[in-house]
C-alpha positions as CSV (number, residue, x, y, z in Angstrom):
1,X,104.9,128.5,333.4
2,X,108.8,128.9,333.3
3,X,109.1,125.8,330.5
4,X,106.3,126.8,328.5
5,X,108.0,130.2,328.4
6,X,111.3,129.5,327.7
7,X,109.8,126.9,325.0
8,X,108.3,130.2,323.3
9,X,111.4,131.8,323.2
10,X,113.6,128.9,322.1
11,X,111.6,126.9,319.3
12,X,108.8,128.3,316.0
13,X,106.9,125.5,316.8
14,X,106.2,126.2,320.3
15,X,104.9,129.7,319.2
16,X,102.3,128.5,316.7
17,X,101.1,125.5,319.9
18,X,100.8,128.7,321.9
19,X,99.3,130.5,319.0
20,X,96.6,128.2,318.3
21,X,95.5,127.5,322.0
22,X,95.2,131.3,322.0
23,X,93.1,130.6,318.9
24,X,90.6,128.6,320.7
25,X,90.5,130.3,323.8
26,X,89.7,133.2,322.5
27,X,86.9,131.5,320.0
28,X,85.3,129.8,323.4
29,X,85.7,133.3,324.9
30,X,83.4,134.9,322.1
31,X,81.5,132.6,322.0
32,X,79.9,132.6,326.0
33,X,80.1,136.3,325.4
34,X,77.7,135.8,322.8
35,X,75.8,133.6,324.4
36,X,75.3,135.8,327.5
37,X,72.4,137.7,326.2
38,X,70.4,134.5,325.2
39,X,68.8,133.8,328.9
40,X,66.4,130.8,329.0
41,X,63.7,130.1,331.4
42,X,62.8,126.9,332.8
43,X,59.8,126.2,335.5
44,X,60.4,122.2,337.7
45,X,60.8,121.3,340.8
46,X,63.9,120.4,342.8
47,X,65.9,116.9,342.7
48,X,69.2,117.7,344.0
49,X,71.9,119.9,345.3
50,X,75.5,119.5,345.6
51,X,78.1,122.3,347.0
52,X,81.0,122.2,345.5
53,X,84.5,123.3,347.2
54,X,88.0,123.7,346.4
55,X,91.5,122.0,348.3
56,X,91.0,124.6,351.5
57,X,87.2,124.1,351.8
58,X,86.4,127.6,350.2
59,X,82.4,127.3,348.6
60,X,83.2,127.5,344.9
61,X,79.2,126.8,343.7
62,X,77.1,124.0,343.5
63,X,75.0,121.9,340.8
64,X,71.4,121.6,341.0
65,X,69.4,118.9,339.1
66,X,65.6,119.3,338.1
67,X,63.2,115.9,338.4
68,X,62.5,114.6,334.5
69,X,65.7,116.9,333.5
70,X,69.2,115.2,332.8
71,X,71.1,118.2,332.7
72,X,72.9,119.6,335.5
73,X,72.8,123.3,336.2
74,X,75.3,125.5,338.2
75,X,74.5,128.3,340.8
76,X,76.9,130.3,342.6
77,X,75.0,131.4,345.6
78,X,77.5,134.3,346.7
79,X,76.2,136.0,343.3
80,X,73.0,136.9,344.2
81,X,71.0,139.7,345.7
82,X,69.4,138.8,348.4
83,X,72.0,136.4,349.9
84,X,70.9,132.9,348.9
85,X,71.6,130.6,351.8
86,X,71.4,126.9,351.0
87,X,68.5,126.5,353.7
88,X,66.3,128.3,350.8
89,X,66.0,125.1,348.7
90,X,63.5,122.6,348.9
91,X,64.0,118.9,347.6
92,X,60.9,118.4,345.8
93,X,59.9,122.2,345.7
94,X,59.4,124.2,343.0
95,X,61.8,126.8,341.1
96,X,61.9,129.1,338.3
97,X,65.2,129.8,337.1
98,X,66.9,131.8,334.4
99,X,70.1,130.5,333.0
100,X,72.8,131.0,330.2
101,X,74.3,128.6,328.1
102,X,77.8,128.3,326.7
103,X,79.8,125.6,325.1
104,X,82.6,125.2,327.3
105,X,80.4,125.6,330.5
106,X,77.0,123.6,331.8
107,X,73.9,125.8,331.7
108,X,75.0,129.0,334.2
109,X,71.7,130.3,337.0
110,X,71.8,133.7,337.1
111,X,68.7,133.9,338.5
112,X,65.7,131.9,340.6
113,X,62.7,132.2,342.3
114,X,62.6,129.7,345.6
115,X,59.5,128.8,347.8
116,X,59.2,127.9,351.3
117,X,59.0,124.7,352.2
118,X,54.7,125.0,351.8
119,X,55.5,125.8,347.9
120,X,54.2,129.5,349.1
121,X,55.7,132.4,349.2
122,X,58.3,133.1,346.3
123,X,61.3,135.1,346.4
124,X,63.8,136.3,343.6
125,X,67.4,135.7,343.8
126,X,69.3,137.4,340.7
127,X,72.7,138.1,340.0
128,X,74.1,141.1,338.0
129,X,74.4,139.0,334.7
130,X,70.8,139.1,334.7
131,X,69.8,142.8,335.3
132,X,73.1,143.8,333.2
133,X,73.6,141.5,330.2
134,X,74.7,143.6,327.9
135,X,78.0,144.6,330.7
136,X,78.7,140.7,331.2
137,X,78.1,140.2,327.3
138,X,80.7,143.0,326.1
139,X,83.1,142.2,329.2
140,X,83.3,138.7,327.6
141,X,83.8,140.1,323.8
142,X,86.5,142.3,325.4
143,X,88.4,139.3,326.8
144,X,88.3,137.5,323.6
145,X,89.6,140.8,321.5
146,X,92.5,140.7,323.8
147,X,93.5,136.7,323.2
148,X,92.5,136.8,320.0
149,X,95.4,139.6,319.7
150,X,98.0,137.3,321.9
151,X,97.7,134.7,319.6
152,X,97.9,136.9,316.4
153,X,101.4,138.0,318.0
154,X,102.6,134.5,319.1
155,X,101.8,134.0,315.4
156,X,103.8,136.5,313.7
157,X,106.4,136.2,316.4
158,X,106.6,132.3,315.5
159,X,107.1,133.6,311.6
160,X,109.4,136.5,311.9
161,X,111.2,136.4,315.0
162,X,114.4,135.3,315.1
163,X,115.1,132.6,317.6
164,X,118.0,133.1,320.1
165,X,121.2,131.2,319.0
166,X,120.1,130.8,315.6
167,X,122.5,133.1,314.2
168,X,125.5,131.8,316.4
169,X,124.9,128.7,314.9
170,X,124.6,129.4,311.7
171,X,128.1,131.0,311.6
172,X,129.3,128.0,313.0
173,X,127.8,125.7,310.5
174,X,129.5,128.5,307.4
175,X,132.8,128.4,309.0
176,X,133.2,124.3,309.4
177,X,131.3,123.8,305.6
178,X,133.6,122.4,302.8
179,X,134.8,125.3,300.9
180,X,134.2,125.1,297.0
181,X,136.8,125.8,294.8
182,X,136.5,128.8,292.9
183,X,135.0,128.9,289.5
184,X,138.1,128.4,286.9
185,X,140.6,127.4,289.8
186,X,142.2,124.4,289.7
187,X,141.2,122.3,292.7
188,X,144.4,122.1,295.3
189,X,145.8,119.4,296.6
190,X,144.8,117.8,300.0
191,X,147.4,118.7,302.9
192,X,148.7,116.2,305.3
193,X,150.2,113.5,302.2
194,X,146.9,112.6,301.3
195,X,146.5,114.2,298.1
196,X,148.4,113.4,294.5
197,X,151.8,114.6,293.7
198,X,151.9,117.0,290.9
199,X,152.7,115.7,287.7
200,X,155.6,116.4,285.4
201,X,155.3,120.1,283.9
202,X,152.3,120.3,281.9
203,X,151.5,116.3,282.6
204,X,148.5,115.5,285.2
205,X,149.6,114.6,288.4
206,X,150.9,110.9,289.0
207,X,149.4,108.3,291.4
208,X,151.6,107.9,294.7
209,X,154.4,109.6,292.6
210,X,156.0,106.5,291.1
211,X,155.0,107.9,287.4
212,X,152.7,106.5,285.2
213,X,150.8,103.0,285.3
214,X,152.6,100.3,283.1
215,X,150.6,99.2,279.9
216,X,149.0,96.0,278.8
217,X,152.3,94.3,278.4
218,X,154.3,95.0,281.6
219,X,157.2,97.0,282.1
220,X,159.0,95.2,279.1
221,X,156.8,96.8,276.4
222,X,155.4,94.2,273.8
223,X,156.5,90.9,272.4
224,X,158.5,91.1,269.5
225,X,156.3,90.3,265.7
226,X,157.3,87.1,263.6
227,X,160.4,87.8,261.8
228,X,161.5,90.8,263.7
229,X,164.8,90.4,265.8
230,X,164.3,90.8,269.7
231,X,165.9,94.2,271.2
232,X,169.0,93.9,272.5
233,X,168.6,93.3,276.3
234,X,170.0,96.2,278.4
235,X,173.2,96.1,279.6
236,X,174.9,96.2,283.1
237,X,176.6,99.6,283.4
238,X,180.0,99.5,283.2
239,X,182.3,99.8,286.4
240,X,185.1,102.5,286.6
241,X,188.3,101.2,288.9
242,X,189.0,103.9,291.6
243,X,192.8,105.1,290.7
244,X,194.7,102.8,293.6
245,X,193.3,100.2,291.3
246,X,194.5,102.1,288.0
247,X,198.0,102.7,289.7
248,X,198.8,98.6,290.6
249,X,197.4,98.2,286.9
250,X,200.1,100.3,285.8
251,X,202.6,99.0,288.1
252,X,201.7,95.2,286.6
253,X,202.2,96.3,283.1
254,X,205.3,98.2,283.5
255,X,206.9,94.8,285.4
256,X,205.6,92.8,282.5
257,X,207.2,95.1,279.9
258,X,210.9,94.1,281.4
């Protein structure tokens, strides 16, 4: 009871399973209370007749079976008026009985006439189903009015109602989603040194920040063309002397001068 509750309140799905076995409870429920008022009569003589008990050994009812008849029909002696002891049944005797039929439930006896063991002698046994159908009938409809309404609310309540921790986590999920850049904002760099350096001003940036790649021809630039002279190749910059060196040049040319 505990899981299937806390399986209501925690998923949609396990609303609309609850929903729809309200569904069909509720149709079954209707459905014997419709067919309470339809009593049928049958006239035979007895075959067998089994009590039936629960865990503790508390009588629950017992099934009786007709000769010639396949179908099994249950009684409930502690429904009737008079009492109807189990000493009142004959094997091979004969019985009227009155009974209602249902399609969850075997054939129901709510009521029988018994005789003694000489076939003589009959008494009527009914129950208040029989002398009140129209109580048991409405009782029934009643029933299924009120599941009928459980499972209408499990419904909506599977379709409307939020489910706890929903919300929670779908603030969660907003605040950790990739944010989109704005319409007519420039996208911005990465952090962390994984992104591309900007560019010179006005220039896209560069890849890795060493400039621009080279072109189809290298570094260099292109071959020269036939007949055209090759560029001059760079040359080494030129070296300045520090002054101790410019003062012993000095000193050289002055001794070389005398």
């Amino acid at each position: 009871m505990i899981s299937l509750t806390r399986l209501a309140i925690s998923t949609r799905w396990g609303r609309y399973v609850i929903a729809a076995i309200l569904l069909v409870v509720a149709v079954g429920i209707g459905i014997s209370g419709l067919g309470a008022g339809d009593i049928q009569t049958k006239t035979g003589t007895l075959s067998d007749l089994q009590k039936l008990v629960d865990d503790q050994g508390n009588y629950l009812y017992s099934e009786l079976k007709m000769d010639g008849d396949s179908a099994t029909y249950r009684i409930k002696r502690t429904d009737f008026t008079p009492a109807l002891d189990s000493d009142k049944f004959f094997r091979g005797g004969t019985i009227d009985m009155w009974y209602t039929t249902s399609l969850l439930n075997p054939p129901q006896i709510i009521a029988i006439q018994l005789r003694d063991e000489n076939d003589q002698n009959a008494v009527m046994y009914v129950t208040d189903a029989y002398t009140h159908p129209d109580n048991v009938r409405n009782g029934n409809l009643v029933l299924a009015g009120v599941v009928l309404l459980l499972a209408v609310a499990a419904g909506l309540a599977g379709a409307f109602m939020p489910i706890p921790g929903q919300r929670a986590r779908a603030a969660l999920a907003t605040a950790y989603a990739p944010r989109q850049p704005q319409p007519g904002m420039p996208p911005q760099p990465m952090q962390g040194g994984y992104g591309m350096p900007p560019g010179p001003q006005g220039g896209p940036p560069t890849q890795g920040g060493y400039g621009p790649p080279p072109g189809p021809y290298g570094p260099y630039g292109a071959p020269p063309q036939p007949g055209q002279m090759p560029s001059q190749a760079p040359q080494a910059p030129q070296q300045i002397p520090s002054w101790e060196q410019q003062i012993r040049d000095q000193q050289r040319n002055a001794g070389g001068q005398q």
